[in-house]
C-alpha positions, 0 to 999 in steps of 0.5 A: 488512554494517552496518545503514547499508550495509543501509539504503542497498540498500533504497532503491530498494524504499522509492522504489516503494513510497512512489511507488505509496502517494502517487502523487506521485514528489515526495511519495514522495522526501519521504516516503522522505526523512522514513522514513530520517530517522526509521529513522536515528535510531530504529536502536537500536530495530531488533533485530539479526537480524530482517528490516530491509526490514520494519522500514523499511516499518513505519517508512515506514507509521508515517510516511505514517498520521502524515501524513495524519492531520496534514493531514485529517480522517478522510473517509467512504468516497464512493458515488463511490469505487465508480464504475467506470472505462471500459476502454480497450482501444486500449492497455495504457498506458490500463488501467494508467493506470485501474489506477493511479486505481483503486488510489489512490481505495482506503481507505489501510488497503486501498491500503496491504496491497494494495501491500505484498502485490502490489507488494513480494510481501510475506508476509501475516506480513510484512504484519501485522507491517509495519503491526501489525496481525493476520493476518486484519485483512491478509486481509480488508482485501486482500480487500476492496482486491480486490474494490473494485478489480474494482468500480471497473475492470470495473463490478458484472457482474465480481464473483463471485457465490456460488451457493447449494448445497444 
């Protein structure tokens, strides 16, 4: 099967991933557009043999960070980020909807490693290697993503607490 043949099959990843990274589905046919564009003319760069799918994500990533780079400055983490959200248990469609906001308000670096582990059950090797950065970088920032998403949906009472032991 051709690179090309290969390209097309992913699509439909590339389509939930950019709708889950920009929330937008309009954004996210621009960004997968823009992603396959990109990996069309840069395919002689891909190496035969390694994985394609991380490689588009690598590319989708590439593109996305472009982006907000190019439309805003670098915006400090808000207190408000760290507010939590009302649960709302007359329906599961409300938690997801919560879910959702909560996800999109993560720090990109976060949102970014969160979605490609959770939602693309991507490796942490596959992580690291898709946005380059090291393992332990892919680690604590879904750590982090984890534990802000806990905050934001559950309040300060949910986080775990270490005990000390003697």
């Amino acid at each position: 099967m051709s690179e090309a043949q290969r390209l097309v099959e992913l699509i439909p990843r590339l389509r939930r991933y950019a709708r889950a990274l920009v929330g937008d589905r309009a954004a996210a046919d621009d960004l997968v557009q823009d992603t396959l564009e990109r990996a069309w003319t840069k395919l002689h760069l891909y190496r035969r043999g390694t994985d394609l799918r991380a490689w588009l994500f690598t590319v989708m990533h590439n593109v996305h960070v472009n982006r907000i780079r190019a439309l805003r400055p670098s915006e400090a983490l808000d207190e408000d980020l760290l507010e939590q959200s009302q649960h709302a248990p007359q329906a599961d469609a409300l938690v997801m909807r919560d879910l959702d906001r909560a996800i999109a308000r993560l720090p990109e670096d976060q949102r970014a490693v969160l979605l490609l582990v959770v939602l693309e059950e991507m490796s942490y090797e596959e992580v690291a290697q898709t946005l380059d950065v090291p393992i332990g970088t892919v680690m604590s920032r879904l750590s982090r993503a984890r534990e802000k998403l806990r905050l934001m949906m559950f309040g300060p009472s949910a986080t775990a607490k270490l005990k000390v032991v003697k």
